[in-house]
Structures are given as structure tokens and as C-alpha cells.
C-alpha positions in Angstrom: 1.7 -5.1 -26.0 1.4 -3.8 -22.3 -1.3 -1.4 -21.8 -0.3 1.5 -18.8 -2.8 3.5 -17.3 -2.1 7.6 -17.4 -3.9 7.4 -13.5 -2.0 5.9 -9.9 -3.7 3.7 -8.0 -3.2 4.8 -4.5 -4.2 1.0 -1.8 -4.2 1.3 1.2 -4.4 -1.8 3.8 -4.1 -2.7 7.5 -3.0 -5.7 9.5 -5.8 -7.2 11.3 -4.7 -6.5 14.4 -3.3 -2.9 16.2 0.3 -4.9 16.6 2.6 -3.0 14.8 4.6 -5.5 12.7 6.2 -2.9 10.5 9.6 -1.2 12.0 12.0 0.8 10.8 14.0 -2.7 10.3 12.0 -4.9 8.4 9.6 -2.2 6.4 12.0 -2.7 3.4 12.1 -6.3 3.2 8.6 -6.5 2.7 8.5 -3.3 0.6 10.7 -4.5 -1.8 8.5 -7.8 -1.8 5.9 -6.1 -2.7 7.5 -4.0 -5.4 8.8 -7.4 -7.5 5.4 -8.7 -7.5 4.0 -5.6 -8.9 6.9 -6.3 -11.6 5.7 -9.5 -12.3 2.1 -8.1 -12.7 3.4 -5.7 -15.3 2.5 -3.1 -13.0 4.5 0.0 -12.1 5.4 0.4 -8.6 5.8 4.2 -8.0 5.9 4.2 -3.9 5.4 1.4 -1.4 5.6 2.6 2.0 3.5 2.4 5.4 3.6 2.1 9.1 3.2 0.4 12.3 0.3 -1.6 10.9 -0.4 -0.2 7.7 0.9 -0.1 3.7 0.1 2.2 1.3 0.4 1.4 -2.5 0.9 3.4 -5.5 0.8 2.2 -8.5 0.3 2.4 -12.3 -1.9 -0.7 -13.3 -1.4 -2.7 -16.2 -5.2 -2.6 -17.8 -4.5 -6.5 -18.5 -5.2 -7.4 -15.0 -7.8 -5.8 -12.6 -7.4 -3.8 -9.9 -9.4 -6.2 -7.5 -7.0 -8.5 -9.2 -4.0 -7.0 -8.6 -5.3 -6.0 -4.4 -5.9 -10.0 -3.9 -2.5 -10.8 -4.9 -0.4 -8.2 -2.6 -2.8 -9.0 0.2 -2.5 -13.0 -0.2 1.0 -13.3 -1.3 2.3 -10.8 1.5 0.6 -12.6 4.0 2.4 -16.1 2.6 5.6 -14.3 3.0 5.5 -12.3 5.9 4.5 -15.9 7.5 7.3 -17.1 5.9 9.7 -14.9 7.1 7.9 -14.8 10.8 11.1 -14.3 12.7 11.1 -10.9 11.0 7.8 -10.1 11.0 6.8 -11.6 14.7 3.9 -9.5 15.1 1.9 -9.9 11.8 -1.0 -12.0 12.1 -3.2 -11.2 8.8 -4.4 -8.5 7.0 -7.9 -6.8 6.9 -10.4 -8.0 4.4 -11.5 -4.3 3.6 -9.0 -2.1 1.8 -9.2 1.6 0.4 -8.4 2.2 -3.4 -8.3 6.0 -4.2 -7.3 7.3 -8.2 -5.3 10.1 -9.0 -4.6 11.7 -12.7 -0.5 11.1 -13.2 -0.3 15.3 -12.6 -0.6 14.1 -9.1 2.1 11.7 -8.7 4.9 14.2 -7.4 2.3 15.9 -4.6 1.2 12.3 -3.8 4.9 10.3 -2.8 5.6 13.6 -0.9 2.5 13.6 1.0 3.5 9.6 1.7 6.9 9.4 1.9 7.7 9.8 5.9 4.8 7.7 7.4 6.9 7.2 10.3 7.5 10.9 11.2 3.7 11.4 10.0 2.7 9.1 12.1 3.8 11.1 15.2 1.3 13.9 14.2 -1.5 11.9 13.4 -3.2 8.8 13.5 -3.8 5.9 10.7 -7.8 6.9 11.1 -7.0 10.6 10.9 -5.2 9.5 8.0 -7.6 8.1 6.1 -10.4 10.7 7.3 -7.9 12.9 5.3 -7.8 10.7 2.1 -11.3 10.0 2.3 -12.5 13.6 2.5 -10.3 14.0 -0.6 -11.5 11.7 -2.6 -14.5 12.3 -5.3 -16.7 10.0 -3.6 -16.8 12.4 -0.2 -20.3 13.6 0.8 
């Protein structure tokens, strides 16, 4: 039996470096990547997206596998691919070793892939630290 959590897992992750690897062009390929090995976990994919340098993760977790569990395997089998497929990715060189794992109750989920839907045309307005100021100050673990 599968076991789904009623809460999304919101990840976010950056490249290691300011190149922006992530265009218009290739953002699919990699989100759709992302959203068969989420499959394969058992996991619900409800929104890939990102920008520039940057991927935000939602997801419903499957409470068989952990959450840390489930971060190291995006992070280490993205970066195997998006080496793979370096012709596509030219500017990718790695990703950070920290990460940012917020929780939201399933009421959420609707407010959530609107607020990250566009990161493109958000991206015009404000920056990936502004950005995650914003989550941050959002989260339950703000001071």
C-alpha cells in the first residue's frame, strides 16, 4: 500500500554557480526529468518549475521514502543527466549542497503553483534572494 501525505513539499535548489543554465528552451527537458523520477519514487509531482539558475519542487511525498531521501536523488540524478545532456545544458556545472524545504497543508496547493508558475516573468520583478527572503519570512520557522 502507498502511503500519500495530505501536506506539499515545496524544494527549492540552486546551481552552484550564477550561470544561468535554465532557458526558456531546455527548462522542460529537465522538468519533465525530474517529474518521472518523482513517479518512480511514488511521489506526486504537482509543479516543477524554476529559473535562470534555480528549481523549485512541489511535491506530495510518499511517507515510504524520506524527504532527505527523496532531495538527494533529484539533486544527484539531475546533475548525471544535465551532464549527460551538456550540449543542452552548456552552462550547468553542479548544484548547491544547501537546499530549502518549506511544508504547506494541501489547502494551499492552488495559491502555491500560482504564486510559482511564471518564474520567468517573476523573475523580472525580483530576484532569486528576494525570493527566498519572501518564502522564508513565510515559513513557521521565521523569527
Amino acid at each position: 500500500m502507498q502511503l500519500v501525505n495530505q501536506n506539499l513539499f515545496h524544494i527549492v535548489f540552486s546551481a552552484n554557480s550564477e550561470k544561468k543554465f535554465l532557458t526558456r528552451v531546455n527548462q522542460d527537458i529537465l522538468y519533465n526529468y525530474i517529474h518521472g523520477m518523482l513517479f518512480n519514487m511514488k511521489c506526486k509531482p504537482v509543479l516543477v518549475t524554476g529559473n535562470n539558475q534555480h528549481i523549485h519542487v512541489v511535491i506530495e511525498i510518499n511517507l515510504e521514502i524520506s524527504l532527505g531521501q527523496i532531495v538527494r536523488e533529484i539533486q544527484q540524478n539531475t546533475i548525471d543527466f544535465l551532464r549527460r545532456e551538456k550540449s543542452v545544458f552548456p552552462e550547468f556545472n553542479g548544484w548547491e549542497t544547501n537546499f530549502i524545504v518549506l511544508s504547506y497543508h494541501y489547502s494551499q496547493k492552488e495559491n502555491l503553483i500560482t504564486s510559482l508558475s511564471n518564474q520567468f516573468d517573476y523573475h523580472r520583478r525580483i530576484s532569486f534572494e528576494e525570493e527566498l527572503e519572501l518564502l522564508l519570512s513565510h515559513s513557521v520557522f521565521s523569527e
